[in-house]
VOGU-3710 file (C-alpha; in Angstrom, 3 decimals, decimal comma):
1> xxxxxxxxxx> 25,604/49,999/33,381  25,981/46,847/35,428  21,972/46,903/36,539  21,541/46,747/33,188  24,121/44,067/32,359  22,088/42,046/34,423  18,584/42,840/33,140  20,237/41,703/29,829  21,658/38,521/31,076  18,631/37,644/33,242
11> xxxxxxxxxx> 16,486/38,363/29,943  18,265/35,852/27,831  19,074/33,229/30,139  15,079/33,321/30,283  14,560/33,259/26,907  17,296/30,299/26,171  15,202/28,317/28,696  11,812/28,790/27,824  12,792/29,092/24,199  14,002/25,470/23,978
21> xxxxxxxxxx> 11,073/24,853/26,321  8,713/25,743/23,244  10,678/24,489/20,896  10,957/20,893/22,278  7,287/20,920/22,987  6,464/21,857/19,478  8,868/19,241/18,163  7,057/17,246/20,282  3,162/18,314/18,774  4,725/18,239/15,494
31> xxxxxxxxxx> 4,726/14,100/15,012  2,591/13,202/12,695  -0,017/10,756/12,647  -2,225/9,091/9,961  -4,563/11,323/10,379  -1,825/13,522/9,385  -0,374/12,034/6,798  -3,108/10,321/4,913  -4,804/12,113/1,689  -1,507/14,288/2,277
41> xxxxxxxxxx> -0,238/14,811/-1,256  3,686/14,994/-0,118  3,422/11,547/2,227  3,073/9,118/-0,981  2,572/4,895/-0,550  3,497/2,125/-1,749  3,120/-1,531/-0,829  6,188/-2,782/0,068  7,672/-6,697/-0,282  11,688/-6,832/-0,451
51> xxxxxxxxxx> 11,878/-10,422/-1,531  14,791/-11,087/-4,016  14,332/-14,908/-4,521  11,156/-17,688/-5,507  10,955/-18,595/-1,901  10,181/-16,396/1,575  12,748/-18,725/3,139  15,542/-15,852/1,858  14,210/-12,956/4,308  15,597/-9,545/3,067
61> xxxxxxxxxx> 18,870/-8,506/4,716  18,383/-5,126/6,867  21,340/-4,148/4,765  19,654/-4,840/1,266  15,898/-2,952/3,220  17,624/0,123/3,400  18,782/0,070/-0,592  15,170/-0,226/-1,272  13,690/2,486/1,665  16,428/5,311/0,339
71> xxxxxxxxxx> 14,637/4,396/-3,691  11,508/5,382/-1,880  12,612/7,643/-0,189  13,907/9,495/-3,196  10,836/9,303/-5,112  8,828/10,886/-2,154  7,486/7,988/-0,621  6,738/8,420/3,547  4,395/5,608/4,041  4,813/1,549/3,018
81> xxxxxxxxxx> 2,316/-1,172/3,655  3,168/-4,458/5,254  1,189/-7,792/5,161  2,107/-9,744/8,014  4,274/-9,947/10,788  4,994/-14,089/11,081  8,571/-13,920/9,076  11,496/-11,238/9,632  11,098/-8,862/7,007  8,756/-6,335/8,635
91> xxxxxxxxxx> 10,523/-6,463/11,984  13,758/-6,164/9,822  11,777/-2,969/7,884  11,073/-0,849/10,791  14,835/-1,274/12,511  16,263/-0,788/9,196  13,921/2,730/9,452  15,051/2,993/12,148  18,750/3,185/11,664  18,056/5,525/8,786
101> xxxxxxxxxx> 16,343/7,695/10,882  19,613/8,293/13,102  22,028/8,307/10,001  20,328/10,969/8,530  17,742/13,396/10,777  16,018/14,052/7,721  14,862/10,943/6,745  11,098/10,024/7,121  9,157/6,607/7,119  6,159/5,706/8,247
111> xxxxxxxxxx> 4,139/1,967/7,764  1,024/0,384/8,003  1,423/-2,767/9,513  -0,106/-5,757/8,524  -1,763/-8,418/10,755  -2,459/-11,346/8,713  -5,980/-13,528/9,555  -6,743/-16,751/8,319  -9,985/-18,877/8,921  -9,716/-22,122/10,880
121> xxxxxxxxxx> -7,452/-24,880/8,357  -6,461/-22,134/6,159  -3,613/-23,424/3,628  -3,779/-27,107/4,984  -5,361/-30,242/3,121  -8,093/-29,863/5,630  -11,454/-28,115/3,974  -11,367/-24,686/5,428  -13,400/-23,553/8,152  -14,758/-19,901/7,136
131> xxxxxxxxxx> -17,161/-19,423/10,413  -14,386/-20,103/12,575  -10,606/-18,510/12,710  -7,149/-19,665/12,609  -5,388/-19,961/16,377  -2,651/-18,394/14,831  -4,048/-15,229/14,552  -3,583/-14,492/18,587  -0,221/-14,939/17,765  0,022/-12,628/14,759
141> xxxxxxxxxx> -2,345/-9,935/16,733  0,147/-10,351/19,777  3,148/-9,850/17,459  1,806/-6,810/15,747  1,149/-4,750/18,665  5,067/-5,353/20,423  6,690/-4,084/17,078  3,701/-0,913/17,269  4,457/-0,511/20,608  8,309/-1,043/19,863
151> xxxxxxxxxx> 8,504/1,455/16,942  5,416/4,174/18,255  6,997/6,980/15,795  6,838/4,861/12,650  4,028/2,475/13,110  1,177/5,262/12,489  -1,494/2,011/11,195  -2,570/-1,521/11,623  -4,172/-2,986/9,223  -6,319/-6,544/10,576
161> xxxxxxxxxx> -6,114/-8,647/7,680  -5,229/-8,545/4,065  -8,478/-9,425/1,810  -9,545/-11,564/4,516  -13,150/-11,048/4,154  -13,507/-11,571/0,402  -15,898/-14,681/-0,387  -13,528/-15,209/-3,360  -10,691/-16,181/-0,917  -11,287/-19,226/-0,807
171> xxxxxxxxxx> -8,254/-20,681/0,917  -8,758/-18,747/4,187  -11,540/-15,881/4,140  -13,209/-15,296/7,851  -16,316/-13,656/9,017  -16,506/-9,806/9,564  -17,173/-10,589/13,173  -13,976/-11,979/13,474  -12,246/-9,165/12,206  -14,452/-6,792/13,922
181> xxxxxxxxxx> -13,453/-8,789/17,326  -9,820/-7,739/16,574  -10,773/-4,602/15,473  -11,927/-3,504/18,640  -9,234/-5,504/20,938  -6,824/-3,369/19,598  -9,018/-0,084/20,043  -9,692/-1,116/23,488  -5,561/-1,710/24,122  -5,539/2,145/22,837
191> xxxxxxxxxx> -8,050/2,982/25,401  -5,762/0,892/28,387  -2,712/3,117/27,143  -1,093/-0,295/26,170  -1,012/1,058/22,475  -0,330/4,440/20,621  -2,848/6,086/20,681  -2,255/8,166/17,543  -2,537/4,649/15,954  -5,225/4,122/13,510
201> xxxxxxxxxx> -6,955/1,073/13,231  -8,500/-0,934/10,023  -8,608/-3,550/7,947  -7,731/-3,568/4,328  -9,890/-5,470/2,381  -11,796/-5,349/-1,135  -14,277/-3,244/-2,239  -17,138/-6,029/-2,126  -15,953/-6,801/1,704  -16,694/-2,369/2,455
211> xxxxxxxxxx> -20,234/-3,406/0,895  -19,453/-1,897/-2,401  -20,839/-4,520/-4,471  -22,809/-7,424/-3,523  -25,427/-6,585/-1,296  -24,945/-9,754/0,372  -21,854/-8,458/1,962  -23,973/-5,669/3,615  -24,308/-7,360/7,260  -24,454/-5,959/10,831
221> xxxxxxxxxx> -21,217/-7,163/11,447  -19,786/-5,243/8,914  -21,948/-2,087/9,825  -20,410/-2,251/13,448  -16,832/-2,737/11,506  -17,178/0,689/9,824  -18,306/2,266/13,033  -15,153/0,023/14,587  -12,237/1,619/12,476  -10,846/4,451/12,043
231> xxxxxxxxxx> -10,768/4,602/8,424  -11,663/2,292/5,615  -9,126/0,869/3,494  -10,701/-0,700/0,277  -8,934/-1,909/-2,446  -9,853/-2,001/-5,906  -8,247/-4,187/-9,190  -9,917/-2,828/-11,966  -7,058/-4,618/-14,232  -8,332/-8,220/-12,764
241> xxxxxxxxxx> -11,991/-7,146/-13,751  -10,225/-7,268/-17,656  -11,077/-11,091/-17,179  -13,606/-10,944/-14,544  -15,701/-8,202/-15,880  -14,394/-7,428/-18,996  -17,014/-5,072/-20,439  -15,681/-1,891/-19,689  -12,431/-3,312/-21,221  -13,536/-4,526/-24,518
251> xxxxxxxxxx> -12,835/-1,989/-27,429  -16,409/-0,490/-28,443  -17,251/-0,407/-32,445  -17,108/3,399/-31,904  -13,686/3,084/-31,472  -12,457/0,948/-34,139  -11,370/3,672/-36,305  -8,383/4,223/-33,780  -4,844/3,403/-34,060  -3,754/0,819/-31,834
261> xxxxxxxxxx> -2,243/3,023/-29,205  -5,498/5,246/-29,240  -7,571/2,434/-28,210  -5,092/1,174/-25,214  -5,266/5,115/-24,400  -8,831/4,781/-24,656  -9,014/1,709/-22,847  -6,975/2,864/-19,663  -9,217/6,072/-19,889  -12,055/3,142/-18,719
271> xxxxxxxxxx> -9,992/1,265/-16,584  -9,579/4,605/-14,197  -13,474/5,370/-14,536  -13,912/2,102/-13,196  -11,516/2,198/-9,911  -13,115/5,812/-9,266  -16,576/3,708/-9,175  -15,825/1,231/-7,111  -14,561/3,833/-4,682  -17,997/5,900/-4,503
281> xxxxxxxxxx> -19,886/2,729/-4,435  -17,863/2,214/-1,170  -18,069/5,773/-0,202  -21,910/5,671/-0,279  -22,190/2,765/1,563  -19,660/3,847/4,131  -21,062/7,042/4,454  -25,059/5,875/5,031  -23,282/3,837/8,226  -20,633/6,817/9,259
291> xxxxxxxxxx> -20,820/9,695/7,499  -17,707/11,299/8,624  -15,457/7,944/7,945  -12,089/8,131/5,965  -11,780/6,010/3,259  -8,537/5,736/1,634  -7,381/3,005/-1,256  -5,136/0,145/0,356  -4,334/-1,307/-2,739  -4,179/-1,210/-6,397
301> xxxxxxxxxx> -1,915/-1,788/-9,155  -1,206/-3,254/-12,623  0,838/-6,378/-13,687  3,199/-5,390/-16,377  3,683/-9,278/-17,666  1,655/-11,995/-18,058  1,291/-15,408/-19,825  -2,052/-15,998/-18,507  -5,630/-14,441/-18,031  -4,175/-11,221/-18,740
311> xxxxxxxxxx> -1,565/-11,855/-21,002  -1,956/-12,335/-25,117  -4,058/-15,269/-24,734  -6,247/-13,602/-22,222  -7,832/-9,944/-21,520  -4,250/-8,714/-23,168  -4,040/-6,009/-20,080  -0,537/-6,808/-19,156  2,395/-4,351/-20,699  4,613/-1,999/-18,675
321> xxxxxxxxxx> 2,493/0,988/-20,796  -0,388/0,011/-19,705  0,913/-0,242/-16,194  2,485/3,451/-16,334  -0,663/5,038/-17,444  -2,326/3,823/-14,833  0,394/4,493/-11,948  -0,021/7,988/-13,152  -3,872/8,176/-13,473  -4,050/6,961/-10,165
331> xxxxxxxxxx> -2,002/9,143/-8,400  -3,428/12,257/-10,805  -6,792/11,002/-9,742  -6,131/10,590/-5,789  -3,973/13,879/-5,316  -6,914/15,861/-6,712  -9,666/13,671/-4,421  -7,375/13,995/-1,180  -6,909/10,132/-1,306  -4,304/8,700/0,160
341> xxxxxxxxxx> -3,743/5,078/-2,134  -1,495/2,512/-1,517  0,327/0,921/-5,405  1,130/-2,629/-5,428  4,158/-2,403/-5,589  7,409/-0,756/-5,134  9,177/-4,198/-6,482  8,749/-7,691/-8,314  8,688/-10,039/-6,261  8,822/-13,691/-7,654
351> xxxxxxxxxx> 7,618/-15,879/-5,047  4,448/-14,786/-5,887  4,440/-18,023/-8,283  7,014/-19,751/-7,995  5,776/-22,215/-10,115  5,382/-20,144/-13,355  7,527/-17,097/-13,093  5,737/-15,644/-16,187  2,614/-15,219/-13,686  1,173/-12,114/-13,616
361> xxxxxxxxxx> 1,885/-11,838/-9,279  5,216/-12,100/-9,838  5,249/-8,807/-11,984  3,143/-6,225/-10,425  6,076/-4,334/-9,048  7,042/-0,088/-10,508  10,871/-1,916/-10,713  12,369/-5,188/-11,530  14,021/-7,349/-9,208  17,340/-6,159/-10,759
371> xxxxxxxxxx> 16,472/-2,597/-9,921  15,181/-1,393/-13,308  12,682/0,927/-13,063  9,709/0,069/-15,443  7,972/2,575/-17,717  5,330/4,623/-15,314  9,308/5,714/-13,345  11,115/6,288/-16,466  10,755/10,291/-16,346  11,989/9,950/-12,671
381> xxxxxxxxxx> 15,620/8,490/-14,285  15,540/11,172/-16,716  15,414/13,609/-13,284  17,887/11,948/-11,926  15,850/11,161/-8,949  17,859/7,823/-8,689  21,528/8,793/-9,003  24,025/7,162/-6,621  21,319/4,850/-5,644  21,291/0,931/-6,023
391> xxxxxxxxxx> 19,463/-2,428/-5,649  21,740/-5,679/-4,827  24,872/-3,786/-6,486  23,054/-2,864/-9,525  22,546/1,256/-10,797  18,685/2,017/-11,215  18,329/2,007/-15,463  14,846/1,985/-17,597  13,576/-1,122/-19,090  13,851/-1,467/-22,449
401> xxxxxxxxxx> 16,992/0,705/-21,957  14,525/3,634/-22,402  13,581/2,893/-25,543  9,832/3,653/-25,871  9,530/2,641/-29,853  10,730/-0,925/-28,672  8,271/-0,944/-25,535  5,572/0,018/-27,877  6,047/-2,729/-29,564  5,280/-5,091/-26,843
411> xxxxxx> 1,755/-3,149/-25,654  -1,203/-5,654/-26,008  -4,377/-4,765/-28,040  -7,569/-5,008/-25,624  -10,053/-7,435/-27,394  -12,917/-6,144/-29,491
//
């Protein structure tokens, strides 16, 4: 009896030891990366800004951060986008992450950080340079990589630049070549071992810049920058093409027989044709250069407000209706693709344009700056998918106090 007391003893000491063994090092294999988590239906993005106030001088408290990251967090959100890294918020972002990550063991967050790039004299009185960059950028580069390196389980991208190859930029677009240079520094730091290398690499930028458009953009520097990155991130703005480009937007004499609503229905049906064409026109260009390269959205959205090109004196595209159809044809669209896309954004933020705060930037956000959640988020109060949870002191409501006859009312007619 005792030689067999021992076998048993022997046995499961063993088998506490290498059973933790295992299950530390597949705890361990278990982190996901973007390659995990993008085009992964149950890690959902958003762009993230938590700017209460008409000035970026008011940086976000970590305090009033982690209001915002446990409304995400509720509505199944796992990965936000950043822009830059030059002002506290996004190093306040990933502690406040942080912090929630050791309050509660079952919280999850993951960003895409932003490296902002600017061209030589960008934002000055001086006539910007576009064929050479900003010395700043070293410094935003530099910055980047300590908080990657200083948050390696939450930083799972970087994203080199924001739009920053765009010839309509006007204030501070660069060459591909300089993007491409910082492409590659930071995929030669993941070589050295002196960043992550689960970290992917890109630049977010739109669809023209990923040589979906104008063939001009179509370059050898851009050629090596799809070969460069790990995946593509192009954006698309098919509700800025309602002035731009409005002729998918205009209501067609077949449709004039329609009530009002119908045609806005109809109307949105066009607008989502439209972002899914810009996509393949990116696709096939990406894919002739890399065949095998992700390509996931970085950005997209629709203004619910505006008293300008898009407002009733304009394309008549902004309305909170029009907004929730497309937040849901989007993310109807992308789930069924395996398309990771990034909405712009989580809140309004009205430094945007600070100079008119009936601007169309300062209302692209699903919620208000007050914590209302706008139309395309009203079924999620219904679900209670808010309760308990608050923005600057205030419960998390519907617009309109949830009454859809009275936001009808306010939904703009596309021109015929």
């Amino acid at each position: 009896m005792k030689s067999w007391y021992k076998h048993i003893v022997l046995f499961g000491l063993l088998f506490i030891f290498f059973g933790c063994k295992v299950t530390k090092e597949t705890n361990s294999s278990a982190s996901l990366t973007a390659k995990d988590i993008l085009g992964n239906p149950n890690y959902l993005a958003l762009c993230y800004g938590g700017y209460r106030t008409n000035t970026r001088e008011m940086q976000p408290t970590i305090v009033q951060i982690k209001e915002d990251l446990k409304i995400l967090s509720a509505m199944n959100i796992k990965l936000v986008r950043t822009y830059n890294v030059h002002f506290e918020e996004a190093a306040n972002l990933l502690k406040a992450i942080q912090e929630l990550k050791k309050e509660d063991g079952n919280f999850e967050m993951y960003v895409m950080l932003g490296a902002w790039i600017d061209c030589k004299n960008a934002w000055t009185d001086k006539t910007p340079d576009h064929n050479a960059e900003s010395e700043r950028n070293a410094k935003e580069i530099a910055t980047t990589v300590a908080l990657a390196n200083q948050y390696p389980e939450i930083v799972i991208i970087i994203a080199v630049g924001n739009e920053a190859m765009v010839k309509w930029a006007e204030n501070y677009y660069v060459q591909p070549s300089v993007i491409l240079k910082w492409v590659n520094y930071l995929q030669d730091l993941k070589k050295k071992n002196k960043l992550s290398k689960k970290i992917w690499i890109t630049s977010s930028d739109d669809f023209a810049s990923w040589g979906g458009g104008d063939k001009s953009y179509q370059t050898k520097d851009l050629e090596d920058l799809i070969k460069a990155v790990d995946y593509v991130s192009m954006h698309t703005y098919p509700y800025h093409n309602t002035h731009y480009n409005p002729n998918f937007w205009k209501v067609p004499i077949r449709e004039n027989s329609l009530t009002d609503i119908e045609k806005v229905d109809a109307g949105m049906a066009r607008v989502q044709e439209f972002a899914e064409t810009q996509y393949n026109n990116v696709k096939d260009y990406v894919k002739s250069i890399h065949p095998s390269k992700p390509i996931h959205i970085g950005e997209t959205g629709w203004a619910s407000s505006s008293d300008g090109l898009y407002g009733n004196e304009g394309s008549k595209a902004s309305d909170e209706y029009k907004q929730g159809l497309y937040y849901k044809s989007m993310r109807k669209w992308t789930a069924k693709q395996g398309i990771s896309f990034f909405f712009f954004e989580v809140f309004d933020e009205t430094w945007k344009d600070k100079a008119n705060q009936n601007g169309s930037e300062n209302h692209f956000g699903l919620f208000t700056v007050d914590g209302k959640a706008k139309y395309a988020l009203w079924n999620q109060v219904d679900t209670e998918t808010f309760k308990m949870l608050k923005r600057d002191g205030n419960s998390i409501g519907k617009t309109f106090s949830g009454n859809e006859e009275l936001l009808k009312k306010t939904v703009l007619i596309p021109p015929y």
